[in-house]
C-alpha positions as CSV (number, residue, x, y, z in Angstrom):
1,X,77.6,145.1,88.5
2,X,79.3,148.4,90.5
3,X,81.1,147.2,93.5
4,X,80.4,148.6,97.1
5,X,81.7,151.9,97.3
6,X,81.6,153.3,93.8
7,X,85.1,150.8,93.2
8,X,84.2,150.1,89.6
9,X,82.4,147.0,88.0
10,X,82.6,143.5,89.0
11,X,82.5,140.4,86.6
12,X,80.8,137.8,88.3
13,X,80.7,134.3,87.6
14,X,77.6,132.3,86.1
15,X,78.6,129.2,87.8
16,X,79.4,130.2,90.8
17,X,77.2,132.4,92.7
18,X,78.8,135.3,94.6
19,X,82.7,135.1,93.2
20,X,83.6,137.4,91.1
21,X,86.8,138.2,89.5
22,X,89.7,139.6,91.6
23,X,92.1,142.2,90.7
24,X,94.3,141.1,93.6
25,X,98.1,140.5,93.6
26,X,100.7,139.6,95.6
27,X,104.0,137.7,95.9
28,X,101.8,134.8,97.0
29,X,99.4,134.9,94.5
30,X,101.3,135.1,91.6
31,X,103.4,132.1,92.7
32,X,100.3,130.0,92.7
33,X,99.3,131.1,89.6
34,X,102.9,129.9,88.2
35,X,102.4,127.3,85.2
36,X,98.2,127.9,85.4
37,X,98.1,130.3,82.5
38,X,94.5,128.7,82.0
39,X,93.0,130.4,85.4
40,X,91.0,132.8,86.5
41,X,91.4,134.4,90.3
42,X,87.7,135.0,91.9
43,X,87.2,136.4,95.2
44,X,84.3,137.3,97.4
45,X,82.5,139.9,99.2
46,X,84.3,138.7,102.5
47,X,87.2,138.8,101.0
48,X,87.6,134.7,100.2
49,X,89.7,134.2,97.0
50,X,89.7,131.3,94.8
51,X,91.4,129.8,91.7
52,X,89.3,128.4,88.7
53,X,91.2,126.3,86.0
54,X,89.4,124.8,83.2
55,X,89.2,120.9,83.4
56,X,89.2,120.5,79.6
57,X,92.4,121.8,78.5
58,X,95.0,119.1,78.1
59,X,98.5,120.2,78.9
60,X,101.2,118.6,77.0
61,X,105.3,119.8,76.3
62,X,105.6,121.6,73.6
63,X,106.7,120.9,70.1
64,X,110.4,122.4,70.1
65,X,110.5,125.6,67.7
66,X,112.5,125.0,64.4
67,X,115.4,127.4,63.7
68,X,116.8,126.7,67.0
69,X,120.6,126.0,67.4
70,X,121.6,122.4,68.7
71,X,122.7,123.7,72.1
72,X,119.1,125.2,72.6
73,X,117.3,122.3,71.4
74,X,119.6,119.9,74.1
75,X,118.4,122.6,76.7
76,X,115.2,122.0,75.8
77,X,115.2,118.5,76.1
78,X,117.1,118.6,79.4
79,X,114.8,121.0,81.3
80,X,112.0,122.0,79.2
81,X,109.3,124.3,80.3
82,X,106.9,125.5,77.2
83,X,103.5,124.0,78.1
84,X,100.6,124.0,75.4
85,X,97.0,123.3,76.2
86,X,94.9,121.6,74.3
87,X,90.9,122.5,74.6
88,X,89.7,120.4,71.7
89,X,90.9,117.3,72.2
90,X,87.3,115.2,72.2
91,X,88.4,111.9,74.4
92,X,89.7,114.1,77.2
93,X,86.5,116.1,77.7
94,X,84.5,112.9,77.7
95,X,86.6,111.7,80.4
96,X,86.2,114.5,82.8
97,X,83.0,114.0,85.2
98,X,80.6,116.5,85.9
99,X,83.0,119.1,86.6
100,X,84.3,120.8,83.6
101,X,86.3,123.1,85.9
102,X,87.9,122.7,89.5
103,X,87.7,125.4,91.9
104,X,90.3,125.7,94.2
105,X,90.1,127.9,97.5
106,X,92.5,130.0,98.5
107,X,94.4,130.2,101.8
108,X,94.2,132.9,103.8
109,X,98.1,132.7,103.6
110,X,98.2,133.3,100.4
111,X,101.1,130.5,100.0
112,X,99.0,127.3,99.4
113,X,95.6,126.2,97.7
114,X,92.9,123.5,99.3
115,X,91.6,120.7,96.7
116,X,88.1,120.0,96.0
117,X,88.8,116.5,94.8
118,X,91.5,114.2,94.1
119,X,91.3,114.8,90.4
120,X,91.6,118.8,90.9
121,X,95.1,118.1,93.5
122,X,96.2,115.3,90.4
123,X,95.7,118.2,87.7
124,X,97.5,120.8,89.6
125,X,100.2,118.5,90.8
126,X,100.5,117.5,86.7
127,X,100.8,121.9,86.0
128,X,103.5,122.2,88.8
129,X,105.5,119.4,87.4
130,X,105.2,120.8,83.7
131,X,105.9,124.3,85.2
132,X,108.9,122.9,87.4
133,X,108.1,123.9,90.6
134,X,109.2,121.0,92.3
135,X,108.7,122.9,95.5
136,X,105.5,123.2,95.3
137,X,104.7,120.1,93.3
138,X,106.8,117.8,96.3
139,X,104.6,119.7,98.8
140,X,101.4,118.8,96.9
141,X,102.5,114.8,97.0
142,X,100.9,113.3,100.3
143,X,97.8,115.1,99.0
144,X,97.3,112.8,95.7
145,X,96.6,109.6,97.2
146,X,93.9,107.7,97.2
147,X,92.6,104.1,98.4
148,X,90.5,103.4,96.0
149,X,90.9,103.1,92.1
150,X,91.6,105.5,90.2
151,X,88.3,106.9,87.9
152,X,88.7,107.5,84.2
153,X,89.5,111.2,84.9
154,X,92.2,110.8,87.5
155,X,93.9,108.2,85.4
156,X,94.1,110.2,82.2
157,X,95.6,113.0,84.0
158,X,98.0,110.3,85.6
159,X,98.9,109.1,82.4
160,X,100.3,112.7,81.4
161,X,102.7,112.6,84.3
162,X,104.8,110.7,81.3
163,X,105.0,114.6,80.0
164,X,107.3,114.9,82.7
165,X,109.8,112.6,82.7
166,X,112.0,113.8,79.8
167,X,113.0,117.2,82.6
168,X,116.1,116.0,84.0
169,X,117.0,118.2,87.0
170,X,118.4,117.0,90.0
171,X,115.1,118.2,91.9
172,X,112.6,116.4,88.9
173,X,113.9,113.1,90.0
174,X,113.7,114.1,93.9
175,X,110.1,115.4,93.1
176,X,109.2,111.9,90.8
177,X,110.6,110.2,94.0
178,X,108.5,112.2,96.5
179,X,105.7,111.4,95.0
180,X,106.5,107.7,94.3
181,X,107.5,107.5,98.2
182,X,103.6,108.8,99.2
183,X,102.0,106.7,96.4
184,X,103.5,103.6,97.6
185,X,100.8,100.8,98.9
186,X,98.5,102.5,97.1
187,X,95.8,102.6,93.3
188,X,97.8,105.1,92.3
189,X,101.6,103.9,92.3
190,X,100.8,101.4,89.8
191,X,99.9,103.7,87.4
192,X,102.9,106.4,87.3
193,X,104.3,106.2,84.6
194,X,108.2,106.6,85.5
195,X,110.6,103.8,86.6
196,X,111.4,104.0,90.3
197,X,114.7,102.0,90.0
198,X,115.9,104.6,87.3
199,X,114.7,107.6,89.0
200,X,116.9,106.5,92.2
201,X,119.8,106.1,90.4
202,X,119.4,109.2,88.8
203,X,118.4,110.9,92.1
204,X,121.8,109.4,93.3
205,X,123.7,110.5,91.1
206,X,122.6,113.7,90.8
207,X,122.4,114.1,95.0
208,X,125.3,116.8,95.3
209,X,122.6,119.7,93.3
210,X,119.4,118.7,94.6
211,X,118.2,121.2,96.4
212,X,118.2,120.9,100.5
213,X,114.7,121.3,100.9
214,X,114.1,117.9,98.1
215,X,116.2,115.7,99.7
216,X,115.0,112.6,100.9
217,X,115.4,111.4,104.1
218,X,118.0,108.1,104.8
219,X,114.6,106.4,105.8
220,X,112.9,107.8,102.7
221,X,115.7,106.1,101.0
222,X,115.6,102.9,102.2
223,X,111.6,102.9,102.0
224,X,111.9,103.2,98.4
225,X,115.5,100.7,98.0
226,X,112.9,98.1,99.9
C-alpha cells in the first residue's frame, strides 16, 4: 500500500493490524537490534515503533569453524559471539504457547524495549547474553522474575542460558551475578543453570576489569555470600 504523501509503499503486517515495516534508524535503534538478527522493526501511522522476533528460532553458540589457528579457537572459547538459530527444531516450537512471535514496543527513547510477557523479556535477556551486551542484558535482569513457576516455554528458554556460561569476561560473570542476585527467592533461580559459588569467585577474581557500571554493590555482595 502507498504511504501518505506519495512516500513509497508500505509492507504491512498480516498479524498485526496497522504496523508496518519501518525504514527507521538511529543510534538507538540499531543498538536494540544488536544480537536480534531474526527481527523485523514495524512502526505505525503515529509514529509508534516496535520490534518483532520470531519465537521459534532456537539460538545456540556456534560450531567453531575448522581451519582456524589454536589462538583463534581459545578466543573463541573465551569470549565467543557467533550465534546460529535454529527454526526447525520440532520440540522447541511445540513448547512455545500461542505466540509464535513476541512483539516488543518500542520506547519513545529509543534506548529500551517494554516486554509483553515474561517469556518475550527471558528470550531477549537469553539474545543479549549470546550477543554480549551485558549492559543491556544486566539492565533487563529485575525484569525476568516471576512468582510463579516457570511454563514449559520460559523454562526451555532458561535452560539455554547454559549457552552462556562458556563466555568468560569479567562483565559475563557480573551479568550471571546480576541476574542471580534478582532471581533469588524466586521459580526461577532454581533453574539457572550456572553455579553461583563459581561465578563469585570468578567475579572476584576477575573484579579489577569489570566494568564500573557491572559492579555489584558491597551489599549485593554479601546478599549473594549469604
Amino acid at each position: 500500500e502507498e504511504g501518505a504523501g506519495g512516500r513509497g509503499l508500505r509492507l504491512y503486517c498480516a498479524q498485526h493490524e496497522g504496523f508496518y515495516l519501518s525504514h527507521r534508524s538511529s543510534p538507538g535503534i540499531s543498538e536494540l537490534l544488536r544480537g536480534v538478527p531474526h527481527s523485523l522493526l514495524l512502526e505505525k501511522d503515529g509514529g509508534s515503533l516496535s520490534l518483532l522476533v520470531s519465537a521459534c528460532a532456537r539460538p545456540r553458540r556456534a560450531v567453531l569453524a575448522a581451519g582456524q589457528s589454536a589462538a583463534a579457537q581459545a578466543l573463541s572459547r573465551l569470549f565467543p559471539c557467533e550465534v546460529e538459530l535454529d527454526n526447525n527444531d520440532e520440540h522447541w516450537v511445540a513448547s512455545l504457547g500461542p505466540t509464535k512471535a513476541y512483539l516488543y514496543p518500542v520506547h519513545l527513547s529509543q534506548s529500551f524495549l517494554f516486554f509483553p510477557s515474561l517469556a518475550a523479556a527471558l528470550y531477549m535477556l537469553l539474545l543479549k547474553l549470546l550477543a554480549r551486551r551485558y549492559e543491556t542484558a544486566s539492565e533487563m535482569a529485575p525484569q525476568c522474575v516471576c512468582d510463579r513457576p516457570l511454563s514449559r516455554e520460559e523454562a526451555q528458554i532458561v535452560a539455554l542460558f547454559n549457552e552462556t556460561r562458556g563466555d568468560q569476561h569479567p562483565d559475563a560473570h557480573a551479568c550471571r551475578l546480576r541476574i542471580s542476585l534478582h532471581a533469588l527467592h524466586t521459580p526461577l533461580y532454581p533453574e539457572l543453570p550456572w553455579d553461583l559459588a563459581e561465578e563469585l569467585i570468578a567475579y572476584t577474581r576477575k573484579l579489577g576489569h569489570v566494568s564500573l557500571l557491572l559492579r555489584l554493590s558491597v551489599y549485593d555482595e554479601l546478599v549473594l555470600l549469604t
